[in-house]
N, C-alpha and C positions, 0 to 999 in steps of 0.2 A: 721503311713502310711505304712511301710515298711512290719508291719505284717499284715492287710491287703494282701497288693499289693507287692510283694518281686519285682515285675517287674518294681517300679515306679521309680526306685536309677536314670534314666537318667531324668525323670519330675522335679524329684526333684533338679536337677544342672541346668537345662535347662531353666524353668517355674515357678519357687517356690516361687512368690508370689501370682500368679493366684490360684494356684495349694493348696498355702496354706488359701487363702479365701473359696474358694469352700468345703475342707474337714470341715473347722471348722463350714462351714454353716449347712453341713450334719450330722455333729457329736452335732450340736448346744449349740458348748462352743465359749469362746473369747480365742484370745492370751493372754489377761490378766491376764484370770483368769487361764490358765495353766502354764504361767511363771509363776505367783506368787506363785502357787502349785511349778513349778520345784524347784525355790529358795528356797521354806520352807524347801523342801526334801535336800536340799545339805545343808543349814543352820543345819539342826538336823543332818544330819549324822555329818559331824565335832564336833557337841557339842558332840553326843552321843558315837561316836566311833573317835578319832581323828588319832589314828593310823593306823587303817583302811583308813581311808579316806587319810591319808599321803601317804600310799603304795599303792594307785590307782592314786597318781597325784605327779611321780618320776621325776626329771629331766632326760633333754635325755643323754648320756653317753657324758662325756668331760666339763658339763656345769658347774658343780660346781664349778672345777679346774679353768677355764677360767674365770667365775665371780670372784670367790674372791683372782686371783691374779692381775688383772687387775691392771693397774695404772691407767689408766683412771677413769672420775669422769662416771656412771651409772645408770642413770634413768628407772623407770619401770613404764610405761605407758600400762595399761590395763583395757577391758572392765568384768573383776572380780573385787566381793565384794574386799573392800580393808583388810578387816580381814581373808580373803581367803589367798590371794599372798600374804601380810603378812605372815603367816602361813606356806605357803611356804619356804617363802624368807630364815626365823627365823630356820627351824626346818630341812628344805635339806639342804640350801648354808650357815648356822651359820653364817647373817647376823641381829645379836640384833637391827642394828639402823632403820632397816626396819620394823617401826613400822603402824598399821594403819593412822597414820598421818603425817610418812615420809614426809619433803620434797621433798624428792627421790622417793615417789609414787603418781601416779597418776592415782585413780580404780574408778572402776563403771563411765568408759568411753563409753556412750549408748544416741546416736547413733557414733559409732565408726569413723563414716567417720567423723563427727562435732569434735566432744571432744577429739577424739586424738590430730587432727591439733591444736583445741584450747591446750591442754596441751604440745604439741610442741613448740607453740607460746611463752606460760610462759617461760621455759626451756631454750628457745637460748635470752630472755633477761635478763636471771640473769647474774651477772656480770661474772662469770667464764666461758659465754659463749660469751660473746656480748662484752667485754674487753679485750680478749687473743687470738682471731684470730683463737679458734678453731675450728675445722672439725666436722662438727655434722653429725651424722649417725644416721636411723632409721630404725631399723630393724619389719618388721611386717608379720602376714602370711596371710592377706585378701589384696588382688589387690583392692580391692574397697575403701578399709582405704587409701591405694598407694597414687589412683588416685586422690579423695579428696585433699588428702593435696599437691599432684602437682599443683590442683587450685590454689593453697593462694600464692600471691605474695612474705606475710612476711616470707614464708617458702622455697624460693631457694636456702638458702648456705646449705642445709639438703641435703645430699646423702641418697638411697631411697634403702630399698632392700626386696624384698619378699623371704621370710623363705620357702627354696625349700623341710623342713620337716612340716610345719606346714600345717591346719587347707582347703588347695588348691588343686585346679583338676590338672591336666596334663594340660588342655586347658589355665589354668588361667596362668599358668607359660612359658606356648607359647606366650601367649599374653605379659606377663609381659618383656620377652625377646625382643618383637619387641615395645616396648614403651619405647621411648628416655626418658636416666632421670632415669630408675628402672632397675636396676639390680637382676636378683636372686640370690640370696646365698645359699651357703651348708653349715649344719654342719662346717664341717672343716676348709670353708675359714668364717664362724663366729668368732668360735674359734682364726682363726688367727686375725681378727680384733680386737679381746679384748686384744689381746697379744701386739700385733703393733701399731695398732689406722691405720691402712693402710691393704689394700687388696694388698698381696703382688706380683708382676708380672701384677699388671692392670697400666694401665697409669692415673693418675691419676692427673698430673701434677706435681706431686712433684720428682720422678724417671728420671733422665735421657734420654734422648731419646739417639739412638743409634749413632745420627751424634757427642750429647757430648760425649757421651764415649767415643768413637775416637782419640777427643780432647782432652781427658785426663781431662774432667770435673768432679770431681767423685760428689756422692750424698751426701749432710750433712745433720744428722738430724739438724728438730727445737730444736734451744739453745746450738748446737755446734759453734764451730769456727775450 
């Protein structure tokens, strides 16, 4: 579309499912059969060139470090093949156990807004969530995935955050800003959550508020005394 129409870039954030019925009626292919063509092409390049295809899908600066010193347990929930992020996971963040059939992954999540919340849903009832009281966070970079799973009743103890590097407009992260319930996150205060398991300086309920401080109530982590 874009070569074509270099003018279309706002159609296309604006309009893009009208927009994308109408081109494919003129060019008289389906989405079908051009995803399945996309897929084959990303399928052969990693067979055919794996290194290449490594060094075009880098993590972003800090990710690696923050993944795998985490203490936290880390789920990865995505709408990539699962021998893709596999691939990934194995060969950038030298995580072996993230294998195409991880536990710990859940790929070729399509339609994203559905199959995420559903792979959510599994996740906070395995017992190391649904047993221990813990804080589940989801980090994702489409508002629409968000919104979705702000539907689902069984997904309310889930803290919600749109990835202010990922895959989103300007518009989407205004919006996402004035929608009770989603936060955007950066880079950095990501990073800080994998470090902490808390956004640190948000109220969150766990923090002190300023009248305790006062009082001389200080903050204990969970499983201090």
């Amino acid at each position: 579309m874009l070569l074509e129409d270099p003018g279309c870039v706002d159609a296309i954030l604006t309009d893009w499912h009208p927009l994308l019925e109408t081109t494919l009626d003129r060019w008289g292919e389906s989405w079908q059969k051009l995803q399945a063509s996309f897929e084959d092409h990303r399928a052969n390049w990693l067979g055919s060139d794996r290194q290449g295809w490594l060094a075009r899908n880098q993590p972003y600066p800090g990710m690696v470090d923050a993944v795998t010193t985490s203490e936290y347990p880390i789920y990865f929930a995505s709408s990539k093949a699962a021998h893709r992020v596999s691939t990934i996971m194995q060969e950038h963040f030298g995580l072996e156990d993230i294998t195409p059939n991880s536990p710990r992954l859940f790929a070729s999540l399509l339609p994203p807004e559905e199959k995420k919340a559903e792979a959510l849903i599994a996740i906070s009832e395995r017992p190391i969530c649904s047993e221990t009281g813990a804080r589940l966070h989801f980090v994702d970079d489409r508002l629409d995935t968000l919104l979705a799973v702000q539907k689902h009743t069984d997904l309310r103890d889930w803290n919600l955050y749109l990835a202010d590097w990922g895959y989103n407009t300007k518009a989407e992260r205004a919006a996402a800003r004035k929608t009770p319930g989603i936060r955007v996150i950066s880079r950095t205060a990501f990073i800080e959550l994998l470090k902490w398991g808390i956004l640190m300086g948000v109220d969150d309920g766990c923090e002190p508020t300023a009248d305790e401080v006062a009082a001389g109530i200080a903050f204990k982590a969970p499983g201090t005394s």
